[in-house]
MISERO-318359 format. One record per residue (C-alpha): residue number from 1; residue in three letters; x, z, y. Coordinates in Angstrom, 2 decimals. Example, Ala and Ser with C-alpha at 12.3 -4.5 7.8 and 13.67 -1.06 7.14 Angstrom:
BEGIN
+-----+---------+---------+---------+---------+
| num | residuo |       x |       z |       y |
+-----+---------+---------+---------+---------+
|   1 |     ALA |   12.30 |    7.80 |   -4.50 |
|   2 |     SER |   13.67 |    7.14 |   -1.06 |
+-----+---------+---------+---------+---------+
***
This chain:
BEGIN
+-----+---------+---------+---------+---------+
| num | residuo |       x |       z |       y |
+-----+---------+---------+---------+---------+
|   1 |     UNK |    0.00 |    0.00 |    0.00 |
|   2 |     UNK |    1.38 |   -1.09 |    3.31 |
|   3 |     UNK |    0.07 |    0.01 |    6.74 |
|   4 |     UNK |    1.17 |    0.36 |   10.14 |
|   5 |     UNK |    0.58 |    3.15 |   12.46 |
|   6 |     UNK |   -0.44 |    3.16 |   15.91 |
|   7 |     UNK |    2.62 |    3.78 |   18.41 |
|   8 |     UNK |    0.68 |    6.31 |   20.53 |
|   9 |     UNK |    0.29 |    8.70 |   17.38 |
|  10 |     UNK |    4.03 |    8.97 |   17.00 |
|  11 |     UNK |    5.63 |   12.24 |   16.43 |
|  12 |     UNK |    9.19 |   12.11 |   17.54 |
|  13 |     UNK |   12.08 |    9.55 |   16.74 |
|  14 |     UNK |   11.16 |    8.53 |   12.59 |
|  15 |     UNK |   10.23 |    4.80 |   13.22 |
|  16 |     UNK |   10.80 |    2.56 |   10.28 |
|  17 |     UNK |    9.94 |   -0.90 |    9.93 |
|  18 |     UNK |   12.21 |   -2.22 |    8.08 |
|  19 |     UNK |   10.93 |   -4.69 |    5.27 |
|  20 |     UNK |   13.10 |   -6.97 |    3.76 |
|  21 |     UNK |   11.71 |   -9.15 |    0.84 |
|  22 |     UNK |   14.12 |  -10.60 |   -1.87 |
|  23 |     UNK |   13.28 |  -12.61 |   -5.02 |
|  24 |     UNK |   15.47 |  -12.18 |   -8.35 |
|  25 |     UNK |   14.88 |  -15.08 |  -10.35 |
|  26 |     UNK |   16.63 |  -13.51 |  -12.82 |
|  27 |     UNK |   18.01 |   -9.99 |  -14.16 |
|  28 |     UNK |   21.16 |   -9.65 |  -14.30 |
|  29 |     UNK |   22.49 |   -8.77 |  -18.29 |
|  30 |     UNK |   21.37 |   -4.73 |  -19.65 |
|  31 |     UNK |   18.71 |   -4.75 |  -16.57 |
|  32 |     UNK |   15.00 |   -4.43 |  -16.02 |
|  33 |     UNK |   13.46 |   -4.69 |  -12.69 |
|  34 |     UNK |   13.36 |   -0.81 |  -12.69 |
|  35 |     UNK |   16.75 |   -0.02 |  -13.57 |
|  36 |     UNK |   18.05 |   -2.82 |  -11.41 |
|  37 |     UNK |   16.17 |   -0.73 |   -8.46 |
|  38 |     UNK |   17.19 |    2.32 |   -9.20 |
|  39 |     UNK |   20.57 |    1.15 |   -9.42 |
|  40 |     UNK |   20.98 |   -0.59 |   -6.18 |
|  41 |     UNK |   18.82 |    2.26 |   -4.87 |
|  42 |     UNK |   21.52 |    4.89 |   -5.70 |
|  43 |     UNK |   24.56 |    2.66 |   -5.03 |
|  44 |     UNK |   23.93 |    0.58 |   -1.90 |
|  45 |     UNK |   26.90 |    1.33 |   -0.09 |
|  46 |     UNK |   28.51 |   -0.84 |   -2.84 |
|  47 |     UNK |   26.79 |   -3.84 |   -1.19 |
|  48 |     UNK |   27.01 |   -3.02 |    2.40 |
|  49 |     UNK |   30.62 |   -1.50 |    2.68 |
|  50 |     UNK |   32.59 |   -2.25 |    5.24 |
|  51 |     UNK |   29.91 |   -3.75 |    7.36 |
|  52 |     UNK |   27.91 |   -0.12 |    7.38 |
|  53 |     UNK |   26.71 |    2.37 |    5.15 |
|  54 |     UNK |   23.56 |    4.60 |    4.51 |
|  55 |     UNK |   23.29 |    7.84 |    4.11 |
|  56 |     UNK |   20.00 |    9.88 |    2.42 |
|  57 |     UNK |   17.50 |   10.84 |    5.03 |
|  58 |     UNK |   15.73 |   13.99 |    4.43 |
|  59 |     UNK |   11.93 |   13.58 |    6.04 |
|  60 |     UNK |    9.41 |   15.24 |    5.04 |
|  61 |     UNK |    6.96 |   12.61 |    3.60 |
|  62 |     UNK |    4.53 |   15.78 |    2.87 |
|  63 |     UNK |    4.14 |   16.62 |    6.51 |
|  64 |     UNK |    4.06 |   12.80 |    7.64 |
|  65 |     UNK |    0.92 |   12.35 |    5.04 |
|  66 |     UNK |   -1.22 |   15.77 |    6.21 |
|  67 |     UNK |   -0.66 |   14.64 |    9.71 |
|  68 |     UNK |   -2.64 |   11.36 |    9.28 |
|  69 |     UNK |   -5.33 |   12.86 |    6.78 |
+-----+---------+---------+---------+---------+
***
């Protein structure tokens, strides 16, 4: 589920809309889709280094989900 919030409700400096879509036409050998995920998921700074790298962000998705209830 995708949706987009109105600007006027934000709540500080979280804005993220950042969608980039990619097709895989195929795995690559000892990969599903999900494992392929996770695995880019947890090592992405193997694909962006030296250009930039990422860092976890620690947001409370809890809080951002009772706010819009």
């Amino acid at each position: 589920m995708t949706c987009v919030l109105p600007l006027e409700n934000a709540d500080g400096t979280v804005v993220n809309c950042d969608f980039y879509p990619i097709v895989i036409n195929s795995l690559p050998n000892g990969f599903t889709a999900k494992s392929l995920l996770e695995y880019f998921r947890l090592n992405i700074n193997l694909f962006s280094e030296p250009v930039c790298s990422f860092e976890p962000y620690k947001y409370s998705f809890f809080k951002f989900i009772c706010r819009y209830r």
